[in-house]
C-alpha positions as CSV (number, residue, x, y, z in Angstrom):
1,X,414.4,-45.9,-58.5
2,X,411.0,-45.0,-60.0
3,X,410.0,-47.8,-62.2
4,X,409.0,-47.3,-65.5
5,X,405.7,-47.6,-66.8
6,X,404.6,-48.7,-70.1
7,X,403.5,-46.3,-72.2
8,X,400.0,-48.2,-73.3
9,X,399.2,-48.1,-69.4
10,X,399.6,-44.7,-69.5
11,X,397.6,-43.9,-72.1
12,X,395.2,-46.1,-71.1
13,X,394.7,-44.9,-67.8
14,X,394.1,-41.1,-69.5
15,X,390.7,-42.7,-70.9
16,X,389.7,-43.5,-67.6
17,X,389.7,-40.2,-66.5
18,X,388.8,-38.9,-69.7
19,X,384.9,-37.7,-70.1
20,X,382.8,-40.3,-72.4
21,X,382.6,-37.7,-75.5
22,X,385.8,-37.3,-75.4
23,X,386.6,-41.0,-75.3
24,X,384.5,-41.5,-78.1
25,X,385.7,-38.4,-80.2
26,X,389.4,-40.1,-79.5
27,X,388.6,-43.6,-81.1
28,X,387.0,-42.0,-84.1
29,X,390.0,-40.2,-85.4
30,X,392.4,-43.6,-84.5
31,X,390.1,-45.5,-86.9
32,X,390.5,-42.3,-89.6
33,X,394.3,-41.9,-88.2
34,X,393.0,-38.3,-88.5
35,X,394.3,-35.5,-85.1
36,X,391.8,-34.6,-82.6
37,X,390.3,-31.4,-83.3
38,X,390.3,-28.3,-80.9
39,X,388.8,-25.1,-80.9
40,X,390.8,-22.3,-82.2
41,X,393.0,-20.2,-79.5
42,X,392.2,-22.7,-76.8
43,X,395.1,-25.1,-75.4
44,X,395.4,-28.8,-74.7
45,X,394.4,-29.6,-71.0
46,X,397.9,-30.6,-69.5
47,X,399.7,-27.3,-71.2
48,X,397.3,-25.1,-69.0
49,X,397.9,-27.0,-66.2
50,X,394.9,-29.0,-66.0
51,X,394.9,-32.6,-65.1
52,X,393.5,-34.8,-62.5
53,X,394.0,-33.4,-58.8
54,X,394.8,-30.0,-60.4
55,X,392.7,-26.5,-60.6
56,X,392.8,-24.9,-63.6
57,X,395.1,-22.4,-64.3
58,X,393.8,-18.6,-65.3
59,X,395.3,-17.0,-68.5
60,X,397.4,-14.8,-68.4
61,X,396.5,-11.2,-68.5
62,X,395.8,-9.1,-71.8
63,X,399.3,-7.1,-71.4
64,X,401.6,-10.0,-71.0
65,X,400.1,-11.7,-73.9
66,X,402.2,-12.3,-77.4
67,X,400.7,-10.9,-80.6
68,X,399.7,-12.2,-83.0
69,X,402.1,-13.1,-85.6
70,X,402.5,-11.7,-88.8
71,X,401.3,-13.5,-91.9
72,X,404.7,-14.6,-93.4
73,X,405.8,-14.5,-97.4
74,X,404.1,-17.7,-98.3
75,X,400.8,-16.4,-97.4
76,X,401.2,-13.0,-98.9
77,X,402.2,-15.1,-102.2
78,X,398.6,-17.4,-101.5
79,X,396.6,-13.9,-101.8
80,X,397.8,-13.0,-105.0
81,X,397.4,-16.4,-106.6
82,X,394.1,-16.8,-104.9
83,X,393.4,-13.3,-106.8
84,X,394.3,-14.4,-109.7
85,X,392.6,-17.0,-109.8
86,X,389.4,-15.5,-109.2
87,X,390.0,-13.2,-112.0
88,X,390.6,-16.1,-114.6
89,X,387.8,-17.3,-113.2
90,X,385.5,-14.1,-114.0
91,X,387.2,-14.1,-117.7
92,X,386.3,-17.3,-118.0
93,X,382.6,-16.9,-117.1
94,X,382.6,-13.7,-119.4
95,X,384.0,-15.3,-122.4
96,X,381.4,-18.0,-122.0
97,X,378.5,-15.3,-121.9
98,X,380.2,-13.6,-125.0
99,X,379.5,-16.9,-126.7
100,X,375.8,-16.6,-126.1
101,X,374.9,-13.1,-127.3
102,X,374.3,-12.8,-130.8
103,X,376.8,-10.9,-132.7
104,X,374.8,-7.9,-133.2
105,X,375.0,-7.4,-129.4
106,X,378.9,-7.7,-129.3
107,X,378.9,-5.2,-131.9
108,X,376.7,-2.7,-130.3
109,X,378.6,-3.1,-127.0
110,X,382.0,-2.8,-128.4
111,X,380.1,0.3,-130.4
112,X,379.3,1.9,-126.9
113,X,382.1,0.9,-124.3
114,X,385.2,0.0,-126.9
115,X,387.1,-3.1,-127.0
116,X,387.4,-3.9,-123.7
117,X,387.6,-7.1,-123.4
118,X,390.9,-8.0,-121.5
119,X,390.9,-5.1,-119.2
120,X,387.8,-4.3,-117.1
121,X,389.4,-1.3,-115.4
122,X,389.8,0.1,-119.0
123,X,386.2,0.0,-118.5
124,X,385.7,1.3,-115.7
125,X,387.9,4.6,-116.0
126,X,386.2,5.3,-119.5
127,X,382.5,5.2,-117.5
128,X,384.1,7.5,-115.3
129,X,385.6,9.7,-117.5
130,X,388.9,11.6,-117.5
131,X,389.4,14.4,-115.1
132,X,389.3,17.9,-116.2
133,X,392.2,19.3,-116.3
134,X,391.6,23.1,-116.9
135,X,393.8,26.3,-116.2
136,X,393.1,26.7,-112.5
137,X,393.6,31.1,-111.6
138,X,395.9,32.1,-108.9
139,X,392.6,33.4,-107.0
140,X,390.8,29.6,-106.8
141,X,391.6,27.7,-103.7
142,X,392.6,24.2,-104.0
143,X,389.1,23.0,-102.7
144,X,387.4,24.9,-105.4
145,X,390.2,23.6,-108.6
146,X,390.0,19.9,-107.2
147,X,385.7,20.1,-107.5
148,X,385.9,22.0,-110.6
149,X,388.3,18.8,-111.9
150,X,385.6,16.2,-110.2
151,X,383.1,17.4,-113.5
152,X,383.5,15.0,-116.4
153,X,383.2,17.0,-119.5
154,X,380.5,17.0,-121.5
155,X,380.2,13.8,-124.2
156,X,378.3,14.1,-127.6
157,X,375.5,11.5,-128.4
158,X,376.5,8.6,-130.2
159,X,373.7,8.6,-132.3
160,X,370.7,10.8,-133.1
161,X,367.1,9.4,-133.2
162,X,365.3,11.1,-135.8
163,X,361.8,10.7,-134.5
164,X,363.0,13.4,-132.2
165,X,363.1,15.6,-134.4
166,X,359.8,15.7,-135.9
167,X,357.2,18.2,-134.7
168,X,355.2,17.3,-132.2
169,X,351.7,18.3,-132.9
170,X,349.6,19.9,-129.7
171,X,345.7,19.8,-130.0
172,X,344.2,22.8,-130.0
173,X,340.0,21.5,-129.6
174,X,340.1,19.4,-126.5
175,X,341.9,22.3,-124.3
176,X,339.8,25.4,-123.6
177,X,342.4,27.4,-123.0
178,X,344.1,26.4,-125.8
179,X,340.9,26.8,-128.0
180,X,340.6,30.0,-127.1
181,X,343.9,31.2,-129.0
182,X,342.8,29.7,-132.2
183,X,342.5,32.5,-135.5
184,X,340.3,29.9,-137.5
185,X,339.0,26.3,-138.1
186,X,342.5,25.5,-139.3
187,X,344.1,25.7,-137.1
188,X,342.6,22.7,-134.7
189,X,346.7,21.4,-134.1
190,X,349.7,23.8,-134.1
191,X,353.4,23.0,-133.8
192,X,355.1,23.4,-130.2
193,X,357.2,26.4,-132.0
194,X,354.0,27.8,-133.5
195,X,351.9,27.5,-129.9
196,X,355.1,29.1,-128.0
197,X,354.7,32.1,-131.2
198,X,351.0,31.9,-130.3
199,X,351.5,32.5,-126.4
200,X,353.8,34.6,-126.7
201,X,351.1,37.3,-128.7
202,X,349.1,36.6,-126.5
203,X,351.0,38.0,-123.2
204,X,352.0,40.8,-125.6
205,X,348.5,41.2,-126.6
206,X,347.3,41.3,-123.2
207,X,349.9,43.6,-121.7
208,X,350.4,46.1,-124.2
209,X,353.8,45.1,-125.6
210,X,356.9,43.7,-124.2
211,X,356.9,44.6,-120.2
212,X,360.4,46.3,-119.5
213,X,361.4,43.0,-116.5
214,X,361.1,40.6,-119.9
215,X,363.4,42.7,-122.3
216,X,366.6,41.1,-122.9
217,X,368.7,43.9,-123.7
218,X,370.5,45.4,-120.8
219,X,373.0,48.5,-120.4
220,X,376.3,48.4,-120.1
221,X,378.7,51.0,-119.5
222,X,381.4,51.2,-121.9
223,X,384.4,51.0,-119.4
224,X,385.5,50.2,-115.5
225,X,386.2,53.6,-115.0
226,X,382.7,55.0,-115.9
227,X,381.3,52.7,-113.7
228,X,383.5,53.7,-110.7
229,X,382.9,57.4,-111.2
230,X,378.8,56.7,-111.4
231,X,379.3,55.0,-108.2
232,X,381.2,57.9,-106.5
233,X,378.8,60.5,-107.7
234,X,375.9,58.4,-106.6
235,X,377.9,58.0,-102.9
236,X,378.0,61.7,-102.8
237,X,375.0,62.5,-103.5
238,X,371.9,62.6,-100.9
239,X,367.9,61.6,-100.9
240,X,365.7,58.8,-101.1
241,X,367.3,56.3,-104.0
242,X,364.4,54.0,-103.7
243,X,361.2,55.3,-105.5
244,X,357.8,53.5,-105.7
245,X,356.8,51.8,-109.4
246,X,354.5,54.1,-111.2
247,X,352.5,51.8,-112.9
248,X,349.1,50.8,-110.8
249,X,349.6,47.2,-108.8
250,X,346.8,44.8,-108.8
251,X,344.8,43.4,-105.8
252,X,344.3,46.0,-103.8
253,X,343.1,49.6,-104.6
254,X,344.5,51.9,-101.8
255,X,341.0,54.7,-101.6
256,X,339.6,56.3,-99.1
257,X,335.7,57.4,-98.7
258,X,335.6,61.4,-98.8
259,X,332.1,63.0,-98.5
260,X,329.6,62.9,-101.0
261,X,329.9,65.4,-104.0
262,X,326.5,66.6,-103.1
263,X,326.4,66.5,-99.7
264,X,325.9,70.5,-99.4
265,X,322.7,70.1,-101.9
266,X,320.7,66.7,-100.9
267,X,318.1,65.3,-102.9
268,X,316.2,61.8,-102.9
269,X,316.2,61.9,-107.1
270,X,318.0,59.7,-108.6
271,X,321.3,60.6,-109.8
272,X,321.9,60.3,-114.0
273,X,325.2,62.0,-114.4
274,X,328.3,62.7,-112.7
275,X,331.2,64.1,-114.3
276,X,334.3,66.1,-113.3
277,X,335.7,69.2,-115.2
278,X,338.4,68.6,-117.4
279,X,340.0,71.4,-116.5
280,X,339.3,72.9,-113.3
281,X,338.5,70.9,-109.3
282,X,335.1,70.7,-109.6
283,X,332.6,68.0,-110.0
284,X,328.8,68.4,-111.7
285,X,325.7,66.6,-110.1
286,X,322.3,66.2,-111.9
287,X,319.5,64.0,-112.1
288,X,315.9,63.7,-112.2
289,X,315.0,66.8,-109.6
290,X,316.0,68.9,-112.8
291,X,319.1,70.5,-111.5
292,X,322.1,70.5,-112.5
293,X,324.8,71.5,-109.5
294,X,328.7,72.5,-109.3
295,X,331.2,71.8,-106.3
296,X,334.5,72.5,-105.5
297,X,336.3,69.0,-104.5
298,X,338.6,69.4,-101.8
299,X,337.1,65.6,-100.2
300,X,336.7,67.0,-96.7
301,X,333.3,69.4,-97.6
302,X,332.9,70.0,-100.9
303,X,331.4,73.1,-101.0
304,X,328.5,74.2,-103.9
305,X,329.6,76.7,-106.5
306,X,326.4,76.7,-108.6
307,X,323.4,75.1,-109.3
308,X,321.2,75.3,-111.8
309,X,317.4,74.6,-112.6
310,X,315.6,73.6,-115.6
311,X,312.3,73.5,-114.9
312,X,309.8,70.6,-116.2
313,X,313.4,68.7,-117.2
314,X,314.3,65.8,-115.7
315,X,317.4,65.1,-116.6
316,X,318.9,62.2,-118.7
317,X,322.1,63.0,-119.5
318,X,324.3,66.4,-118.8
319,X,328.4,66.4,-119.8
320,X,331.0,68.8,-120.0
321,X,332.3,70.3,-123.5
322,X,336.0,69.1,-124.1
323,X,337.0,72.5,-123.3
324,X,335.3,72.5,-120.2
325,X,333.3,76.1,-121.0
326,X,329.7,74.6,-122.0
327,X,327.3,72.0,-120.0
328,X,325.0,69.9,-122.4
329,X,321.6,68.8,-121.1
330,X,318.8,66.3,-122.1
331,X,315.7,65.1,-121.0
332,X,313.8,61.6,-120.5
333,X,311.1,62.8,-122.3
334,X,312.0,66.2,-124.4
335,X,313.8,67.2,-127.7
336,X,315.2,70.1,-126.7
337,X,318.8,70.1,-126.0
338,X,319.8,73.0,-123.3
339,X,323.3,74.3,-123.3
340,X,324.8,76.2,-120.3
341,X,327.2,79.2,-121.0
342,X,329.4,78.9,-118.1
343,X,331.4,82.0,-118.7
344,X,328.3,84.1,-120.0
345,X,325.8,82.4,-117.1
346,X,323.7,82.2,-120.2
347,X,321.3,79.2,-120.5
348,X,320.7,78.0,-124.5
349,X,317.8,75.6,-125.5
350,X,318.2,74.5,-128.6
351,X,314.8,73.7,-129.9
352,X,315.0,71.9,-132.8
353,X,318.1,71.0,-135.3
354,X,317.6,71.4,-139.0
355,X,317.7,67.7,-140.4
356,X,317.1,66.1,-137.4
357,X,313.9,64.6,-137.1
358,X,313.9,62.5,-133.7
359,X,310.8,63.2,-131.6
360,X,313.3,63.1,-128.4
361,X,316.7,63.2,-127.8
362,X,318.2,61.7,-125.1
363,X,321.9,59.6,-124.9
364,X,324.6,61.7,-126.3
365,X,328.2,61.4,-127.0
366,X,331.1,64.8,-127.2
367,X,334.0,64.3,-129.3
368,X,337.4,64.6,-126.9
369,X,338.8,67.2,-129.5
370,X,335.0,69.2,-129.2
371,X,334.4,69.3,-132.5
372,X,331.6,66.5,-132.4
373,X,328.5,65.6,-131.2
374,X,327.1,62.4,-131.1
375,X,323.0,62.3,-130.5
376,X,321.6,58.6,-130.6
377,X,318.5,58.5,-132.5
378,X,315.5,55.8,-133.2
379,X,315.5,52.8,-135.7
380,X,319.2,52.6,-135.7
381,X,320.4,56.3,-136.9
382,X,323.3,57.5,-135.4
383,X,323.1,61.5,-136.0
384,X,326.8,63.4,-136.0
385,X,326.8,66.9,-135.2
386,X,329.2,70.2,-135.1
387,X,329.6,71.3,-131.9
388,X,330.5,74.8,-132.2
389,X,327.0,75.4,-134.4
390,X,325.1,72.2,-133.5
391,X,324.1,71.9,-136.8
392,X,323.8,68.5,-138.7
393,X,326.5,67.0,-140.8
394,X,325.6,63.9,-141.2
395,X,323.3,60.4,-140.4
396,X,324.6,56.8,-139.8
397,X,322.5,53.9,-140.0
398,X,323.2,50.7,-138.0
399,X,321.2,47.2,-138.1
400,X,318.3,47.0,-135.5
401,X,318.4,49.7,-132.7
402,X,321.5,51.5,-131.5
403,X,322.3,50.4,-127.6
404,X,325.3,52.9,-126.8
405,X,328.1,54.5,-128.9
406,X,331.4,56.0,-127.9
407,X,333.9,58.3,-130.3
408,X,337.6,56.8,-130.5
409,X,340.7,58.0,-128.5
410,X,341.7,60.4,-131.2
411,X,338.0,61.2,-132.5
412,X,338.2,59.6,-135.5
413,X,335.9,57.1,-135.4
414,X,332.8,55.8,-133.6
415,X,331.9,52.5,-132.1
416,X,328.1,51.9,-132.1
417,X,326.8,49.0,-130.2
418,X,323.2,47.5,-131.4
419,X,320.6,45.7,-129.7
420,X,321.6,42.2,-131.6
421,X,324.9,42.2,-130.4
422,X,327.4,43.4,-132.7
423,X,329.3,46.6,-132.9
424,X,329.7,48.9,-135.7
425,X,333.0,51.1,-136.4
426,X,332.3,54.1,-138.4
427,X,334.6,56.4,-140.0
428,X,333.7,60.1,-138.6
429,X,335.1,62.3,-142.0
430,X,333.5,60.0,-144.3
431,X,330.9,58.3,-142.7
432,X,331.4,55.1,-144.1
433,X,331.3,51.6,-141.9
434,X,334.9,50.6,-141.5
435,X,334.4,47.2,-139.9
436,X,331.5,45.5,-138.0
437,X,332.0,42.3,-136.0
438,X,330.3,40.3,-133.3
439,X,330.5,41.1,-129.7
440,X,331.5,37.3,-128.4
441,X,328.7,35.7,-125.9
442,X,326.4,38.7,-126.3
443,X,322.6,38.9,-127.5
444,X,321.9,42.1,-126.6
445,X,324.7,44.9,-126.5
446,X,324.2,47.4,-123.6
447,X,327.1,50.0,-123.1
448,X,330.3,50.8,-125.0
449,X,334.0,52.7,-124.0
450,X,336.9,53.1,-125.6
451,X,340.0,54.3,-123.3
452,X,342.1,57.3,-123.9
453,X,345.2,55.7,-124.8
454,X,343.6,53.7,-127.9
455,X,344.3,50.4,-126.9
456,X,340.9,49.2,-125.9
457,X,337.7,48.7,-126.0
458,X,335.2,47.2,-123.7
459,X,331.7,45.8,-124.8
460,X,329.1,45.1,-121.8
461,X,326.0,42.9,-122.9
462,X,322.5,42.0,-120.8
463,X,323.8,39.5,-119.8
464,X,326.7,40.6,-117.4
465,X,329.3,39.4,-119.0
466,X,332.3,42.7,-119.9
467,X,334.3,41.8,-123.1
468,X,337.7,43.3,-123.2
469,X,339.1,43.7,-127.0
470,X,342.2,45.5,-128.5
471,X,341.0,48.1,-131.0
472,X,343.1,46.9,-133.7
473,X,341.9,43.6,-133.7
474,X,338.1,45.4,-133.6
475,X,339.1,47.9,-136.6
476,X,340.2,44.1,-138.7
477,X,338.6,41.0,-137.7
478,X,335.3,40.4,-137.8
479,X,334.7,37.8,-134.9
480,X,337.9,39.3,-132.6
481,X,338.4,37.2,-129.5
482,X,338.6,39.1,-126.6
483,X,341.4,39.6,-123.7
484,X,339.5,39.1,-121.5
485,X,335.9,38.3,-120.1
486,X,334.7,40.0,-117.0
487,X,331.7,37.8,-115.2
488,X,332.1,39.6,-111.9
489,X,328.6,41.0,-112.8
490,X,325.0,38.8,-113.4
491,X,322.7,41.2,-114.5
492,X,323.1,43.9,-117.3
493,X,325.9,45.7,-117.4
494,X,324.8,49.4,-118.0
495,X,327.8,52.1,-117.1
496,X,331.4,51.8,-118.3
497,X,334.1,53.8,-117.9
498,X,337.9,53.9,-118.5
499,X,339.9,56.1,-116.1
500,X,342.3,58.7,-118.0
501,X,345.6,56.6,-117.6
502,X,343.4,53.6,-119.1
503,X,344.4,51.3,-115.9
504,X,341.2,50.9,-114.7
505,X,337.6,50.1,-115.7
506,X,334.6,50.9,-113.6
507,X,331.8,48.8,-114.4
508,X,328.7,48.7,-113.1
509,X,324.7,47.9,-113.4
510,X,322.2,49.5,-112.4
511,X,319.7,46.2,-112.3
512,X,321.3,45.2,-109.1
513,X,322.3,46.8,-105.8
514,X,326.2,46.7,-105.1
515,X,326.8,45.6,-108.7
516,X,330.0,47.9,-109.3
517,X,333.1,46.5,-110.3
518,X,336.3,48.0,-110.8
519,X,339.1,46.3,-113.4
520,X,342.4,46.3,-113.2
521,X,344.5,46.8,-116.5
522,X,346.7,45.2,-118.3
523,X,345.7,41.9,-115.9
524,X,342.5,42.1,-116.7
525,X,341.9,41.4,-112.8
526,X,339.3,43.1,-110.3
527,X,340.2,44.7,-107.1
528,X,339.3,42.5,-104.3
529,X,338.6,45.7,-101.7
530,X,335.9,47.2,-103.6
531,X,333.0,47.4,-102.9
532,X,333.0,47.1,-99.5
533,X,329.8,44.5,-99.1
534,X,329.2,44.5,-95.1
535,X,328.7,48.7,-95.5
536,X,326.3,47.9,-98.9
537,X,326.0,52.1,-99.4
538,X,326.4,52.0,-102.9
539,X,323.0,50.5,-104.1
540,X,322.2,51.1,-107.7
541,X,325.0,53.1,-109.8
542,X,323.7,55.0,-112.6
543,X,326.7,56.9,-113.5
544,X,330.3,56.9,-113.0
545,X,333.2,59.2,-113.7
546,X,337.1,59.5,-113.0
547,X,338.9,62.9,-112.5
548,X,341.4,64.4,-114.7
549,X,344.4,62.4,-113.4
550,X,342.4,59.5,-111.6
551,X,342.8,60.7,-108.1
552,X,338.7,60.9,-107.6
553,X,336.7,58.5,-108.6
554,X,332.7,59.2,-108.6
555,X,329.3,57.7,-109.3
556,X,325.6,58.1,-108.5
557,X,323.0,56.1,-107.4
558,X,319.4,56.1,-106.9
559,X,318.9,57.3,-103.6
560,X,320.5,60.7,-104.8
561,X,323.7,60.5,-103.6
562,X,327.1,61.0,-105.7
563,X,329.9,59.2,-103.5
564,X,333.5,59.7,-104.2
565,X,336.5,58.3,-103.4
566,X,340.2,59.5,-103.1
567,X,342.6,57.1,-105.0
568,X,345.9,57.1,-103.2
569,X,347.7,55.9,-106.1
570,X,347.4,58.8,-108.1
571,X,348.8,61.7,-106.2
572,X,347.1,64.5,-108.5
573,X,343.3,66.0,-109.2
């Protein structure tokens, strides 16, 4: 028989084999009659084998482990008082904020997010919003209905500020864009409403009217079935459907060089007037060699038809008669006006004109309906003449000396630029001044045009600088602001001319080699390809002229040359 051992032995010989922390961790928790603690998931040393003389045993593999067990009832029942607890917890710390805010806070809260107090999720779904639930079509896809429900709908304010709705007042001064627009000294702060009305004109102003892209109304065909048969007629039909915009784009002018009007007659004389017939292909040349010559265009030779040579008469000036049958002639230093017959081949001087006393007549104008004739006189007399008899009707008299002038679009009036820089409107059957206001920026007024569809009129000064008004705003205001000012040029601009779908303006000076410009309109923008500056064959331009339907354009320089140009935007003469 084994014999029994006390117990205390036993235990007492465990410490001796015990480690020394472990000894001392022992006696602590015997004197606090508290359980030794272990780390979680490990065993005590003689359940796993372990023990004085004995390896440890391995654990057993991952497969032939238990699982864990499953919290039971009583702990599920722990969570939800825990929970609960926590949330008398928060209701507790809220209440005790609400104590602290002033009572106009509580109100303004309970205002915006509704008595809430004892439900937060309340809360929470009214931030969120209800979903919309809409009448979903048999054609949406589920996807589509549930995103289209994800959209909370759209909530009115819950109140209105009514410094919002004041105007805001936008200075005018300190912009100089802005100044720009102004009508008058008034008018130094506008409304936002009144500077959108003010823009607005402006773009209108500048363009002509309302562009067709920015009209709101659109067309619409009156049933399903209209629409279906335009589309089968247009599917059984043919042919390029895509056509190019017949308006003339900015940036770039599409020309080409062609050979010089006057190649087939050369001359070293400067060139004072080119001008194409109005009615026939054919170009005139003169200048200071006292000849004035006719080609035929065709931009590959340009072969001579006539020419003809007034001797001892340099010329200043020649031009066509509106009905193309006549060619006008003065001199730099004579009074007599010649007039070539081109159906007869007669030559007619016209010696002197009863009434008219200028010593020498040189700058002209001729009426586009031919019934006028415009001769520029001395101390500021503008002298109107019929142009079937060339006889005198009448005298205008302008402040200081007259620059240029130019008759209106529909020959009804005439724009007279002086030397102090304003511009006088005169009315042709009476002969009285209409208006008279100042060219903006200029000192000195150099050159005049009007274009053929009435809707502008373009002022160049000595300075350079091309001012680009609307005629009605000419014909009623006295200082009119302009479109737009040209500064492509620094010396005095000299030559202007509108081409006959008034889309472009040549200008030009004759002060300054390569100074030639041409404008588009309604952008008010020049072409970037013209001149060309590495060639520099242009020099000085004296005189410029578009054909019939802009598809040549034309001017002369000093060196005797007319150069022209084929515009491949315009597809006619």
């Amino acid at each position: 028989m084994r014999s029994e051992v006390p117990r205390e032995r036993l235990r007492f010989s465990s410490n001796l084999t015990m480690p020394p922390e472990r000894r001392r961790r022992m006696k602590l928790d015997r004197r606090t009659g508290a359980k030794p603690k272990r780390k979680p998931g490990t065993r005590p040393d003689w359940k796993a084998g372990a023990g004085p003389g004995r390896p440890p045993q391995k654990p057993a593999p991952s497969s032939q482990r238990k699982p864990p067990a499953r919290p039971s009832a009583a702990a599920a029942a722990i969570a939800v008082a825990a929970a609960e607890e926590e949330r008398r917890l928060r209701q507790r710390n809220r209440l005790t904020l609400e104590e602290d805010k002033p009572a106009v806070e509580r109100c303004l809260e309970e205002l915006v997010f509704g008595d809430v107090e004892n439900d937060e999720d309340a809360l929470l779904r009214r931030l969120r919003g209800p979903r919309v639930q809409g009448h979903e079509d048999s054609g949406d896809s589920e996807v589509e209905n549930e995103a289209k429900g994800n959209f909370p709908p759209q909530k009115k304010p819950v109140w209105v500020d009514e410094d919002d709705e004041d105007e805001e007042m936008v200075d005018m001064m300190n912009n100089r864009f802005r100044k720009d627009m102004m009508k008058n000294a008034s008018e130094s702060k506008l409304s936002k409403d009144n500077l959108k009305k003010r823009l607005k004109e402006e773009f209108q102003h500048a363009m002509g009217g309302v562009p067709a892209w920015a009209e709101t109304t659109k067309r619409t065909t009156s049933s399903d079935d209209e629409s279906e048969e335009d589309e089968d007629d247009l599917l059984q039909r043919t042919g390029n459907f895509i056509s190019t915009s017949t308006s003339l784009p900015r940036g770039i002018l599409k020309m080409k060089n062609c050979q010089p009007a006057n190649a087939e007659r050369p001359t070293v004389a400067r060139i004072s007037s080119v001008q194409f017939h109005p009615g026939a292909q054919i170009v005139m040349v003169a200048g200071l060699d006292n000849a004035v010559s006719l080609f035929q265009v065709d931009g590959k030779t340009n072969p001579k038809i006539q020419s003809i040579y007034l001797e001892r008469f340099p010329i200043f000036k020649a031009c066509f008669s509106a009905n193309g049958e006549e060619v006008l002639a003065t001199s730099t230093h004579s009074k007599v006006l010649y007039v070539y017959d081109m159906l007869a081949g007669k030559l007619i001087p016209v010696h002197q004109v009863r009434g008219l006393k200028e010593k020498i007549v040189r700058s002209f104008e001729v009426s586009s309906d031919g019934s006028f004739l415009l001769i520029n006189g001395i101390a500021g007399y503008l002298h109107l003449l019929a142009m079937k008899t060339k006889e005198l009707i009448g005298s205008m008299k302008i402040n200081g000396r007259v620059a240029a002038s130019t008759f209106s679009s529909d020959s009804k009036k005439v724009y007279a630029s002086s030397g102090d820089g304003e511009v006088y409107v005169w009315d042709v059957n009476s002969r009285k001044c209409l208006n008279r206001f100042v060219d903006e920026g200029s000192l000195y007024g150099l050159s005049i045009a009007t274009s053929r569809n009435g809707q502008y009129v373009a002022c160049g000064s000595n300075c350079g600088v091309v001012n680009i008004y609307n005629q009605d705003s000419c014909l009623q205001e006295t200082n009119p602001k302009p479109i737009k000012a040209i500064m492509n040029l620094v010396t005095g601009v000299t030559s202007l001319t509108f081409n006959p779908t008034s889309e472009i303006l040549a200008i030009a000076s004759e002060k300054m080699k390569e100074a030639v410009r041409l404008v588009h309109l309604p952008s008010c923008t020049v072409f970037s390809n013209f001149p060309v500056v590495k060639k520099k064959n242009i020099s000085h331009v004296h005189t410029m002229d578009f054909s019939p339907r802009s598809g040549y354009f034309a001017l002369g320089n000093e060196k005797g040359k007319a150069l022209m140009y084929r515009l491949h935007h315009y597809s006619d003469f």
